[in-house]
Backbone bond lengths (Angstrom), bond angles and torsions (degrees), N, CA, C in turn:
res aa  C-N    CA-C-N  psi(-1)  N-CA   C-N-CA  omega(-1)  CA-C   N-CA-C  phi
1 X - - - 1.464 - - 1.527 109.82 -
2 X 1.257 122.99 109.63 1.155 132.67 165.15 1.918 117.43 -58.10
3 X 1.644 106.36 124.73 1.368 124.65 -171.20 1.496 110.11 -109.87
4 X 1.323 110.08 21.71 2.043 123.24 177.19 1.008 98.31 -60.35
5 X 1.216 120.27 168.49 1.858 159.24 -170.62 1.166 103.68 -117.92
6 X 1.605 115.55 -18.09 1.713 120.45 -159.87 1.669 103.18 -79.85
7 X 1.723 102.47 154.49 1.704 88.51 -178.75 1.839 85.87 -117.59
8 X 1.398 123.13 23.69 1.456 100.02 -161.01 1.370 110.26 -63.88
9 X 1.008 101.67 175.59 1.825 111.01 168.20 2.124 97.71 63.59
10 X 1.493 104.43 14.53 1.232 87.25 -166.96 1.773 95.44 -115.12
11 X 1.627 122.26 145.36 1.164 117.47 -179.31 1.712 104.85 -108.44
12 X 1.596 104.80 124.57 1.680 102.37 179.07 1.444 115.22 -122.90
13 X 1.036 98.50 140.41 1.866 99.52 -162.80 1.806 95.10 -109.45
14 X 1.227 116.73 135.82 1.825 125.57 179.91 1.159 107.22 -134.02
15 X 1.279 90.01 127.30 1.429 100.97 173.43 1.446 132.12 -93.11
16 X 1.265 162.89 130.34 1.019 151.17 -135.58 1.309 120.08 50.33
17 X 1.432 124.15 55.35 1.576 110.85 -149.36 1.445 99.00 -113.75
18 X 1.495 135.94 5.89 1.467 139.98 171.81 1.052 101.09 -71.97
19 X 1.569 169.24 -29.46 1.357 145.07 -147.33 2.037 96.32 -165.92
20 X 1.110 90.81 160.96 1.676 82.88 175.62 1.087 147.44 90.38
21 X 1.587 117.13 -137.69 1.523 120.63 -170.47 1.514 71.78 -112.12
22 X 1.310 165.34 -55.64 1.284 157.40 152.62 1.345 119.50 18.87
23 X 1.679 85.55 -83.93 1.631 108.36 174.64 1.579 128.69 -30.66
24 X 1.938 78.88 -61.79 1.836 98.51 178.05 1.559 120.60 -56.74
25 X 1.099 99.75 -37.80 1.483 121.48 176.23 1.383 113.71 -66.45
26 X 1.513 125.03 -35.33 1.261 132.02 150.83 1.729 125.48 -41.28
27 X 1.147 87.91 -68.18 1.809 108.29 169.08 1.589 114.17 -48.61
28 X 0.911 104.60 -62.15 1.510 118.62 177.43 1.338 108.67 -32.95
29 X 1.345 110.70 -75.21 1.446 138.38 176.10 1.804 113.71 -32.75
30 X 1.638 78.04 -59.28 2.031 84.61 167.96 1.333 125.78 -81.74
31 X 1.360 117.80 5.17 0.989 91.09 158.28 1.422 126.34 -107.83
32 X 1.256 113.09 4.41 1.299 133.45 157.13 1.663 121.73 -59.30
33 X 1.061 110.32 -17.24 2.118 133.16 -178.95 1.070 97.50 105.58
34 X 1.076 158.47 -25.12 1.505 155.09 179.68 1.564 107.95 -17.56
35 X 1.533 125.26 127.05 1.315 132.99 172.97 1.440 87.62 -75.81
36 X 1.492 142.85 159.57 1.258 147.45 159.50 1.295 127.67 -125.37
37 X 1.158 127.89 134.62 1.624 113.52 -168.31 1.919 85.16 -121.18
38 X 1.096 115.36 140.21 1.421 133.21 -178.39 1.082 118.19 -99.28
39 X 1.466 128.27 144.63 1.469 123.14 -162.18 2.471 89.28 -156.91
40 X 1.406 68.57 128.39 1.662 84.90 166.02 1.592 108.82 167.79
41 X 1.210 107.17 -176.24 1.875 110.18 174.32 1.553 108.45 -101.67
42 X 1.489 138.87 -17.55 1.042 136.48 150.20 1.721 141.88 -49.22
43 X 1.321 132.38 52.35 1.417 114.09 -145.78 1.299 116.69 -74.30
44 X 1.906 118.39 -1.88 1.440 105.17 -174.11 1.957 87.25 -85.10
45 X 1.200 132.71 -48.85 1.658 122.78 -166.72 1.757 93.66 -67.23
46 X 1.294 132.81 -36.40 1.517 96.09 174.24 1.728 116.15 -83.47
47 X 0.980 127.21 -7.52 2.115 127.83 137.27 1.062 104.22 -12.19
48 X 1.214 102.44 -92.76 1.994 128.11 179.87 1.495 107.81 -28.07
49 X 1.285 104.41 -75.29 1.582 119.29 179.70 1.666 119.53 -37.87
50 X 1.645 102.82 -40.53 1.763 107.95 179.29 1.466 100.95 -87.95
51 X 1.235 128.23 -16.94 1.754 126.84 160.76 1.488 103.01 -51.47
52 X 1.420 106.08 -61.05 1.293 105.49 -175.65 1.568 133.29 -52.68
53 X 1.213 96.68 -20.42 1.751 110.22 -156.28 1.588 85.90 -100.06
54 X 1.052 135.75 -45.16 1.517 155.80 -174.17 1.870 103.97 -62.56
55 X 1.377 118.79 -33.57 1.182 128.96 148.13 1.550 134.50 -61.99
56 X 1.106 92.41 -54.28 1.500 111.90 179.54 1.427 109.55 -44.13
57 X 1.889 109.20 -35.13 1.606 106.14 -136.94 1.238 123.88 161.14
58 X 1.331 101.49 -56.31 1.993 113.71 -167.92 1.269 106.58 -70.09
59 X 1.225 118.39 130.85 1.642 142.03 -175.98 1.502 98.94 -73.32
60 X 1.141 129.06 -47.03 1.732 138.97 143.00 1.088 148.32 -68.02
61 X 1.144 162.36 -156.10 0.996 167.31 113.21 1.907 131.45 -178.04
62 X 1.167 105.98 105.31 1.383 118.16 -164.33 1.923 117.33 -109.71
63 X 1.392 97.64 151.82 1.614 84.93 174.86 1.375 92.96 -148.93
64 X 1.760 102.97 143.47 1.281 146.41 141.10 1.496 138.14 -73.95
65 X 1.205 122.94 100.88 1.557 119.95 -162.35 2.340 86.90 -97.05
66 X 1.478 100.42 121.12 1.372 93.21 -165.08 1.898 94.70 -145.49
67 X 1.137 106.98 155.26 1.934 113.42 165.31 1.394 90.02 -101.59
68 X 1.426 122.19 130.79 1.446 129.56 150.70 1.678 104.73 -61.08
69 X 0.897 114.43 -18.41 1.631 106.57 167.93 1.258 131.36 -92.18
70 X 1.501 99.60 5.47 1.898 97.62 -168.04 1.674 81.98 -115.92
71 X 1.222 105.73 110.29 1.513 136.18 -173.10 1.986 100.06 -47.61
72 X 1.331 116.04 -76.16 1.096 146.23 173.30 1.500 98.49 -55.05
73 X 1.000 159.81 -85.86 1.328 161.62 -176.51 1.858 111.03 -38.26
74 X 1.682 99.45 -20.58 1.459 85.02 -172.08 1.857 94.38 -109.53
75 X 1.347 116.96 -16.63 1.622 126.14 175.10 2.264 98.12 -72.78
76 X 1.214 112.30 -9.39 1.776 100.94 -179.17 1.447 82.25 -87.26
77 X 1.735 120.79 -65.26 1.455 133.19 -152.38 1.667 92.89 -67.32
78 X 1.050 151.74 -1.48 1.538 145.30 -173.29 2.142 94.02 -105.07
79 X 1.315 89.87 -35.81 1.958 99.01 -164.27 1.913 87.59 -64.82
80 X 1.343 101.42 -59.20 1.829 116.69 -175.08 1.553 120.11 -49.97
81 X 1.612 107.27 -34.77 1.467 109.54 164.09 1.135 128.95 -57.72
82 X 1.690 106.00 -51.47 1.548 107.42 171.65 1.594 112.56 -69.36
83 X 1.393 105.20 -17.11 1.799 82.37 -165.63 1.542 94.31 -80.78
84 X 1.811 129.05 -38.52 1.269 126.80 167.19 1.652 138.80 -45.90
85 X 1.212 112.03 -34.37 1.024 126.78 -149.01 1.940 108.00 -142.91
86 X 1.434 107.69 -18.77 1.406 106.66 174.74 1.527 109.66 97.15
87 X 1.215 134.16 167.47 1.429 137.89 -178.27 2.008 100.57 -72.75
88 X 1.556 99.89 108.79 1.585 85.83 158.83 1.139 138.95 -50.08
89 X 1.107 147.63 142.02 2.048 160.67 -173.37 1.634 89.39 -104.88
90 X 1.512 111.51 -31.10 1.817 102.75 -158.23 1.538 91.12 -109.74
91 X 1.669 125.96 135.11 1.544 116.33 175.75 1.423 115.31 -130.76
92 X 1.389 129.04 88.96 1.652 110.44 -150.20 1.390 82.73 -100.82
93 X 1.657 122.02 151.09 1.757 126.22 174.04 1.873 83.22 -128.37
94 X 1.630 71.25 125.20 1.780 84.34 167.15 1.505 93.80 -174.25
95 X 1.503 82.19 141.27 1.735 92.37 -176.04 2.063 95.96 -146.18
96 X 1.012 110.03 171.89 1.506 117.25 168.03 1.366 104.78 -86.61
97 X 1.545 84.07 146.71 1.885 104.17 -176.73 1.485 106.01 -83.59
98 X 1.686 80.60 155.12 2.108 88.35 166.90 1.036 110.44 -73.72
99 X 1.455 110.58 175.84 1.254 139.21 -135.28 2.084 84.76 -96.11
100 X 1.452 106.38 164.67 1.202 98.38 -169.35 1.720 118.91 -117.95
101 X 1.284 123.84 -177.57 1.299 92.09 -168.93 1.392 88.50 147.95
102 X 1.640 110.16 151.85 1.855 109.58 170.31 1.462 112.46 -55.00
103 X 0.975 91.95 148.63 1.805 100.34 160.11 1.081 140.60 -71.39
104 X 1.875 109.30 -12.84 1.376 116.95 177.36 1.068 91.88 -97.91
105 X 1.570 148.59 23.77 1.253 118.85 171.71 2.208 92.15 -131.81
106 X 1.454 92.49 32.02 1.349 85.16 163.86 1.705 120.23 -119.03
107 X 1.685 111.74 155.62 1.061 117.66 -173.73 1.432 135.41 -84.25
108 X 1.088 150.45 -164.79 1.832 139.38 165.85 1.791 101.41 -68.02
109 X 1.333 84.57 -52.69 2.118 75.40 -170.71 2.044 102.69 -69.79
110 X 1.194 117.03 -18.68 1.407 101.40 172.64 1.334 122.62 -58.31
111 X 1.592 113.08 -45.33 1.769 122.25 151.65 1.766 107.15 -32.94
112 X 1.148 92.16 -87.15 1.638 120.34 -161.76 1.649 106.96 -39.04
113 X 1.410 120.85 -35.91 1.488 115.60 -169.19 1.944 110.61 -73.61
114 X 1.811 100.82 -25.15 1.534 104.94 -164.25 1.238 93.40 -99.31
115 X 1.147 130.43 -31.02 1.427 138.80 149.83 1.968 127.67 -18.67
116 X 1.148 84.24 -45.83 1.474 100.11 -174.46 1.424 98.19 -106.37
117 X 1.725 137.23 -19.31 1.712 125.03 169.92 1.398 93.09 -104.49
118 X 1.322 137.27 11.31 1.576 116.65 150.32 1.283 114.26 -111.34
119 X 1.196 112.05 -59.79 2.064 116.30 -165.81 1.306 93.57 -90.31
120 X 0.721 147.08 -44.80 2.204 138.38 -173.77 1.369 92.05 -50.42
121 X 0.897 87.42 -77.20 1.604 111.80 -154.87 1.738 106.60 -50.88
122 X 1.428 103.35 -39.49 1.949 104.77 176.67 1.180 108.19 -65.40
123 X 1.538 115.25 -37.35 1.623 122.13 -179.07 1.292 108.17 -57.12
124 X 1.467 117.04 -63.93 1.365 110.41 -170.86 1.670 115.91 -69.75
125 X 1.149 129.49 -11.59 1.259 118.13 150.46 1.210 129.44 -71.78
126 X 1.362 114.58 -34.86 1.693 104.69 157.46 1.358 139.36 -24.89
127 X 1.782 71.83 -85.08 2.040 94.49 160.37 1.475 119.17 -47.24
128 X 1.322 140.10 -16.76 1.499 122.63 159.32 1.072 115.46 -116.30
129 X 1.344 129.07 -2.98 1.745 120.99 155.80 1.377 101.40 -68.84
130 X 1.501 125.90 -66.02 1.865 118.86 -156.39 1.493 110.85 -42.52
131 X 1.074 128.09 -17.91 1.484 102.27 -169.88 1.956 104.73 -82.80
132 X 1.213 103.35 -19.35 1.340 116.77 -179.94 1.970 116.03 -74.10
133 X 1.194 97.59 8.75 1.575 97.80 -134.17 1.812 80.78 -133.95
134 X 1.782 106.65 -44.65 1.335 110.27 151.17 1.360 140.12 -68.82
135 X 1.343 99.15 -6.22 1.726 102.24 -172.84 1.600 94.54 -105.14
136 X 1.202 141.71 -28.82 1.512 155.63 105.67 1.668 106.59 26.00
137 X 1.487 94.39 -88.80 1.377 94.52 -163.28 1.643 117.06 117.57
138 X 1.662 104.20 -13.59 1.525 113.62 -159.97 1.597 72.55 -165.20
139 X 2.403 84.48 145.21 1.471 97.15 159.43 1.168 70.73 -167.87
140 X 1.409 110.79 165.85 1.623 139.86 164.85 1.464 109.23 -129.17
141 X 1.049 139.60 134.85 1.558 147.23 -175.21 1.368 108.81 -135.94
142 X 1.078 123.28 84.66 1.756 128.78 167.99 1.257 127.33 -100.88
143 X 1.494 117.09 129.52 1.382 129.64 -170.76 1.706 111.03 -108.73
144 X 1.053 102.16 129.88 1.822 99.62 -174.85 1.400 86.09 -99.84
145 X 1.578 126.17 146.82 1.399 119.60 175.61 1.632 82.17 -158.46
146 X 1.825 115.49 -127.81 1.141 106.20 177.70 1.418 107.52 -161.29
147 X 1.670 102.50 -173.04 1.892 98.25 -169.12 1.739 92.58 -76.71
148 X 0.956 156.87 -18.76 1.599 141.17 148.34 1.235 113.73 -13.21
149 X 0.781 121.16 -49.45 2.083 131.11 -164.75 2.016 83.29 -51.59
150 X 1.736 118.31 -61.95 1.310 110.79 -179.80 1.747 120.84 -75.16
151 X 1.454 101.45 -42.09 1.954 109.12 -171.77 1.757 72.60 -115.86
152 X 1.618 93.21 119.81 2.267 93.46 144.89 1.449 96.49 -69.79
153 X 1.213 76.91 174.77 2.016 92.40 -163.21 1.752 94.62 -128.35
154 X 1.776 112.15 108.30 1.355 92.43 -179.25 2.026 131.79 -73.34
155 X 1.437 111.22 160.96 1.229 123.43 -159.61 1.663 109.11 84.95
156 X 1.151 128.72 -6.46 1.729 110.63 -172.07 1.632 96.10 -120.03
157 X 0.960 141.67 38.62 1.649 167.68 157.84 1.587 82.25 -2.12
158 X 1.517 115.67 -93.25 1.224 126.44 -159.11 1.698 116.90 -45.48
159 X 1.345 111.06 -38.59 1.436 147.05 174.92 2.258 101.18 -49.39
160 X 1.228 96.72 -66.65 1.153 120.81 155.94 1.097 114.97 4.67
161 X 1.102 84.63 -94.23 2.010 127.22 -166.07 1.464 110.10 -70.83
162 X 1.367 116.47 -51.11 1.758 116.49 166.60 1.622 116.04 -42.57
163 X 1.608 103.33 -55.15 1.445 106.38 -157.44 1.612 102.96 -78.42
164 X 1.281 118.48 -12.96 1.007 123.94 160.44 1.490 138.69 -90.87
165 X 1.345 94.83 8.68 1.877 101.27 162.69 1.579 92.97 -93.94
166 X 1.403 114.75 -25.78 1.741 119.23 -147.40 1.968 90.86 -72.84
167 X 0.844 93.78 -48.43 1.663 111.82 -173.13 1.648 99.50 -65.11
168 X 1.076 119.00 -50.14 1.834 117.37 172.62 1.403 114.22 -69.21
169 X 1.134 116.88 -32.00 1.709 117.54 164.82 1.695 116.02 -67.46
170 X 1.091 89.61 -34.55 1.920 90.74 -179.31 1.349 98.63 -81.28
171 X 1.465 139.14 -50.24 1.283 112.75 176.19 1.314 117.99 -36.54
172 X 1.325 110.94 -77.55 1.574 124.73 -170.91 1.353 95.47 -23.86
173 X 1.413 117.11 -71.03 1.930 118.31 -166.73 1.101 87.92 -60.36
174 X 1.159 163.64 21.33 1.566 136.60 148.93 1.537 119.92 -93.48
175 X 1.426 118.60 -20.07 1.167 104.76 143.31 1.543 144.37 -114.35
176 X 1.603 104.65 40.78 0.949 112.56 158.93 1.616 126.35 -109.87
177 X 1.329 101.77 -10.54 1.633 118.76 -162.16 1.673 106.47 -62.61
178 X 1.169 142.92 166.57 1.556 116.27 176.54 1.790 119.35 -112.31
179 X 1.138 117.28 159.48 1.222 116.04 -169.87 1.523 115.31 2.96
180 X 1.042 148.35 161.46 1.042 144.39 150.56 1.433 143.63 59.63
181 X 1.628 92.93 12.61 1.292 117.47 172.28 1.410 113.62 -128.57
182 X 1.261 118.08 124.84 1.424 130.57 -136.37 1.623 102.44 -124.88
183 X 1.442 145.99 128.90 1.338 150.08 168.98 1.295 122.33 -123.85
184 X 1.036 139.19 97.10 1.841 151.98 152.17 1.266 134.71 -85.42
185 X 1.605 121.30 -167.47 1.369 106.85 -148.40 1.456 84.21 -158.15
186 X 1.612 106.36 123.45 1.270 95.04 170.99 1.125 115.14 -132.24
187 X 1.439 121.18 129.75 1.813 128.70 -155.59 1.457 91.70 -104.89
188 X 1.324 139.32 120.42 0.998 171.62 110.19 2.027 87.86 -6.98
189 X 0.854 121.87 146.32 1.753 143.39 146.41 2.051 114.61 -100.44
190 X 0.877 102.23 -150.96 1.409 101.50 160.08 1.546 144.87 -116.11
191 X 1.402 101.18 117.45 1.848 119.50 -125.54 1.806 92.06 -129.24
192 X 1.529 118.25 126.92 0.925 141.83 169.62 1.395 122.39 -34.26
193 X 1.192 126.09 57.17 1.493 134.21 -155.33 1.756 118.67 -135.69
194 X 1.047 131.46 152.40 1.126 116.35 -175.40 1.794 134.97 -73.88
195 X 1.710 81.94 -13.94 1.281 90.22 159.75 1.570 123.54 -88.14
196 X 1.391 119.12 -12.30 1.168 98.30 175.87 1.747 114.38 -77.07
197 X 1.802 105.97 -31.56 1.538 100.77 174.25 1.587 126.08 -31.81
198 X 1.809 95.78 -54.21 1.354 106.39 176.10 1.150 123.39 -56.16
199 X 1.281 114.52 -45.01 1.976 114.72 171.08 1.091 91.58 -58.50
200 X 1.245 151.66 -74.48 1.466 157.58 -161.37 1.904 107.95 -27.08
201 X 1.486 98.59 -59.88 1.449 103.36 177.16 1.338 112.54 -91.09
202 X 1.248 137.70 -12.10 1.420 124.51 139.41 1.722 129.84 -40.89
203 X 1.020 106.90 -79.10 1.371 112.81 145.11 1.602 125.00 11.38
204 X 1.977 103.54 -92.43 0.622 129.49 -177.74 1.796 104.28 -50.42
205 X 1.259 119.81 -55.72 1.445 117.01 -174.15 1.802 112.16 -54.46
206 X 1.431 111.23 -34.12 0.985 121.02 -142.81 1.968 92.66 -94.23
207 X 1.429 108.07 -31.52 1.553 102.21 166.51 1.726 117.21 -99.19
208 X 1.205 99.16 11.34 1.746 96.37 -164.87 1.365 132.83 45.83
209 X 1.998 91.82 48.72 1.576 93.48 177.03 1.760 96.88 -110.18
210 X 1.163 127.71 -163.65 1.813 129.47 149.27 0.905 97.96 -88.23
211 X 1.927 109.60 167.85 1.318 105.19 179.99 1.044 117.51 -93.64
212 X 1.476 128.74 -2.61 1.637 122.03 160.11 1.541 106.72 -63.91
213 X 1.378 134.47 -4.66 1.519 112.95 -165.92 1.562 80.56 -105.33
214 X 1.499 132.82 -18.23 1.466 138.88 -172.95 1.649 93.82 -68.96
215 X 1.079 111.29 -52.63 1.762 115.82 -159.81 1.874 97.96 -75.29
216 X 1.196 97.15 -37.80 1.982 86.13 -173.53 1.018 95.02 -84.57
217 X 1.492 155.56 7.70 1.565 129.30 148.44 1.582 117.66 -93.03
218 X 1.061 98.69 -5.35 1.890 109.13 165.52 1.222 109.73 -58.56
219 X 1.954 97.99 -62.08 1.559 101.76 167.31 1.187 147.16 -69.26
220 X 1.175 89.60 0.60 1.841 84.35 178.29 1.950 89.66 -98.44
221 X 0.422 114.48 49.91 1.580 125.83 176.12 1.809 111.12 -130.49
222 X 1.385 120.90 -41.18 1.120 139.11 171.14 1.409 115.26 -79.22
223 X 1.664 118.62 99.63 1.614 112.10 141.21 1.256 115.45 3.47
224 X 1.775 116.78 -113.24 1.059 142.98 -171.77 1.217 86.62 -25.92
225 X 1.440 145.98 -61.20 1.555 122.85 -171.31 1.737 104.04 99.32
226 X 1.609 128.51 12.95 1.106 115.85 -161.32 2.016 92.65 -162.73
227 X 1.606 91.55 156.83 1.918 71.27 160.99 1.309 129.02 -108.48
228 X 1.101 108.12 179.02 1.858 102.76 -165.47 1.436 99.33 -60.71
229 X 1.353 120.47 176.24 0.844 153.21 137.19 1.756 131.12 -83.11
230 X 1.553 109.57 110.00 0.883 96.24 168.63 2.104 157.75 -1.33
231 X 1.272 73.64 -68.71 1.553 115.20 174.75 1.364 128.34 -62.90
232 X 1.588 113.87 -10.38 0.963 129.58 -161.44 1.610 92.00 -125.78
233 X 1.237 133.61 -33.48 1.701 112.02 154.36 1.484 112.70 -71.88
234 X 1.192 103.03 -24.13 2.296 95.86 -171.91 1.576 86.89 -70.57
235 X 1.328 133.25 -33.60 1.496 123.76 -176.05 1.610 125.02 -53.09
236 X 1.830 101.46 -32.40 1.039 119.88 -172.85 1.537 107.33 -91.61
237 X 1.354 126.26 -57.68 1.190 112.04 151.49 1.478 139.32 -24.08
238 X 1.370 117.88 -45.89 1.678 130.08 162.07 1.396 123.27 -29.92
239 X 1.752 82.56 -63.54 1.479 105.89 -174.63 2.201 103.06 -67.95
240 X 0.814 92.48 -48.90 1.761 95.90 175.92 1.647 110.96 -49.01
241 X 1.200 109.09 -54.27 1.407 124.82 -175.86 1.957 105.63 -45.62
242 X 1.659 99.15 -28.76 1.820 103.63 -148.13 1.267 91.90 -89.25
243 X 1.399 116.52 169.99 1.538 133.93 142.09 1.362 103.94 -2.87
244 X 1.221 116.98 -85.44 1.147 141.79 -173.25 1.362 141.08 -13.41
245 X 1.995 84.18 -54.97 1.406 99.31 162.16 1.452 122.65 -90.35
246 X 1.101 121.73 31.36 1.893 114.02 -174.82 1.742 101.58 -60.22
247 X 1.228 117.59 -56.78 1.397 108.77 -167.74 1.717 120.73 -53.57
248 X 1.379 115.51 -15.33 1.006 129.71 -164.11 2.086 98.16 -80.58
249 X 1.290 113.47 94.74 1.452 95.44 -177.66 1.565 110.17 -138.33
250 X 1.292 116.31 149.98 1.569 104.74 173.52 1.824 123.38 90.71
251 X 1.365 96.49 -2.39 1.826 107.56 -149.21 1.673 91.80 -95.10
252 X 1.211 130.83 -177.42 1.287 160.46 -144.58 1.733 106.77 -169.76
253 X 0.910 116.85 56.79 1.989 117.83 -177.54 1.130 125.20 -84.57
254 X 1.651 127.34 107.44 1.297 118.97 -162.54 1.524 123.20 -80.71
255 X 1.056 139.69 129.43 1.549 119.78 -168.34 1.674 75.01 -115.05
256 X 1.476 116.08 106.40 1.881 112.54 179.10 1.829 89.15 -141.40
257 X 1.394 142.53 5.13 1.581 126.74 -178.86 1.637 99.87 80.50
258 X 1.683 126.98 6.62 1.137 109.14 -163.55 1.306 141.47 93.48
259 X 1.505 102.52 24.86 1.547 123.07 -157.44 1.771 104.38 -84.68
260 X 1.362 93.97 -43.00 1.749 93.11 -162.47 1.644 99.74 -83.84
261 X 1.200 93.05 174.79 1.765 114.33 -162.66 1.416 110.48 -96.12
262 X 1.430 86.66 -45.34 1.798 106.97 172.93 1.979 130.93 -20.27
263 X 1.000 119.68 116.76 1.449 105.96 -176.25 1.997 102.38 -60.74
């Protein structure tokens, strides 16, 4: 049994891969050899992004400009991956969160819209990657979601509740998935990203603080004393994606500096 880091010969498809923990996770991946197939609604920043990955490393690199919500639009771009690029082994689901806000003041389609760009949409990529993934012998399936799944995080109600079906659905598929196909969870803490700015100045508007007085009470919540770095979940992802990680299955892993309380 091979214990490599290497992803060569391996094809990984990302979703959200223009900006972010996406991106990084892109990079990461390539530079590991990973062919990459790109997934977002932006196609000139995922361009850039497969320059990048194509530098890094990747023997491939392809992009899909797609809505995880447009059902039909993402079943052509899922048919085109495999016929381009071959059945992915590597499956990362990550998309940006909804918008934040109490929960009693949210509606059915506020559920239903993140609903369908996180858990629909991960499902149905499942269901037509695994058989590829079984004939393989090897798959990796990684979900970026967040440390909510263990602590809800107050004001992001709706946020909540999604990432926490997302995290109960991936268990279940972990023990059904077959030998050698592997599914995890990777909780992000609070990580240098553009979405966190935006929560940041949401936030901030929404208690009438700035957002530097928003960000230093985050931190004083954090050990490490700092926020993540990107680069440092796409690292972990890498490693999940590889050989390496097969034993690793079923888990929820927080990459937060030490944030949660949780044993």
């Amino acid at each position: 049994m091979s214990l490599s880091t290497s992803l060569e010969e391996r094809h990984a498809l990302i979703c959200g891969a223009s900006s972010g923990l996406g991106r990084e996770i892109a990079l990461a991946m390539a530079a590991q050899g990973a062919s990459v197939s790109l997934l977002a609604r932006s196609t000139d920043a995922l361009e850039d992004v497969a320059t990048q990955c194509r530098a890094a490393g990747s023997p491939q690199a392809d992009v899909y400009s797609v809505d995880l919500e447009d059902r039909e639009a993402l079943t052509r771009t899922a048919n085109r991956v495999q016929d381009l690029g071959g059945a992915p082994l590597i499956l990362v689901n990550n998309s940006g969160g909804p918008p934040g806000g109490p929960i009693l003041e949210a509606e059915d389609e506020d559920f239903l819209s993140p609903l369908r760009r996180h858990l629909f949409a991960a499902h149905f990529l499942v269901k037509t990657f695994v058989p590829g993934m079984q004939r393989a012998g090897y798959g990796r399936i990684l979900n970026v979601i967040s440390t909510s799944v263990k602590e809800p995080i107050a004001g992001l109600g709706v946020s909540n509740t999604v990432r926490g079906a997302v995290a109960s659905w991936a268990k279940t598929l972990s023990k059904e998935l077959a030998v050698g196909i592997t599914i995890n969870n990777l909780l992000p803490g609070f990580t240098a990203t553009d979405r966190l700015r935006s929560l940041k100045e949401t936030v901030a508007s929404r208690q009438d603080k700035s957002p530097d007085a928003v960000e230093e009470a985050w931190l004083a919540t954090v050990p490490e004393g700092r926020l993540g770095d990107p680069r440092e979940l796409a690292a972990l992802a890498a490693f999940l994606a590889s050989p390496a990680g097969g034993y690793v299955r079923g888990q929820s892993i927080a990459v937060d500096g030490g944030r949660l309380n949780g044993i």
